[in-house]
Phi, psi and omega in degrees: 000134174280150185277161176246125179311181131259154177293311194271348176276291243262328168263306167340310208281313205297317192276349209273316190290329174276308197303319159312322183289325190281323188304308211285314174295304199309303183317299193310302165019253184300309156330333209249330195251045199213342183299130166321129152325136181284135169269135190274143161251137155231141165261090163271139177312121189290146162297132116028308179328307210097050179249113185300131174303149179239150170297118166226125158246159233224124154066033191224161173274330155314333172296329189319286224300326194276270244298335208286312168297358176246005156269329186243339180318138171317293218261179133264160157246150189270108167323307189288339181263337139324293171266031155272329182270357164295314155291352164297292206283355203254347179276340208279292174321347209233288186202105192318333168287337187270159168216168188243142172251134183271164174333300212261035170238343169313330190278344191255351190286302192326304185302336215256311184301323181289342178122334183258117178267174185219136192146172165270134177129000000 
């Protein structure tokens, strides 16, 4: 005796790879929009003013920990200067030859690589 397909087996085998497929995007989705925040760094650029470029991170535990000690710390503290001596230890901890130059020492780091000095001499 011959088998006779169903009609209704034959749309199951047609839909089951796009339906597996819709599961499989919606899951990465949701999987993606479900992920902690990443902490982002931005540098912003000084202004026209004469305002020195700045660090500002965003959504990181160093932003936690600086908004938290400058809400609670006894004394005040300076944030920026905070995080200048962290990027110290942490390049000092990495590779003892690297060093960080701050904003407002670049321009003169800069003048002294390029060649121009200012001065007697």
């Amino acid at each position: 005796m011959k088998d006779i397909e169903n009609p209704n087996n034959n749309r199951i085998q047609i839909w089951m790879p796009l339906l597996l497929s819709i599961f499989l995007l919606l899951g990465m989705v949701v999987g993606f929009n479900l992920q902690p925040p990443r902490p982002e760094l931005k540098i912003v650029e000084p202004k026209e003013t004469g305002e020195v470029a700045r660090v500002v991170y965003e959504r990181g535990r160093m932003e936690e920990i600086l908004r938290y000690v400058e809400a609670k710390y006894v004394e005040d503290v300076d944030g920026d200067e905070l995080v200048e001596k962290a990027i110290d230890q942490l390049l000092e901890e990495l590779d003892p030859h690297s060093s960080y130059i701050p904003a407002k020492d670049l321009k003169s780091v800069n003048e002294q690589m390029e060649g121009r000095f200012v001065g007697v001499g």
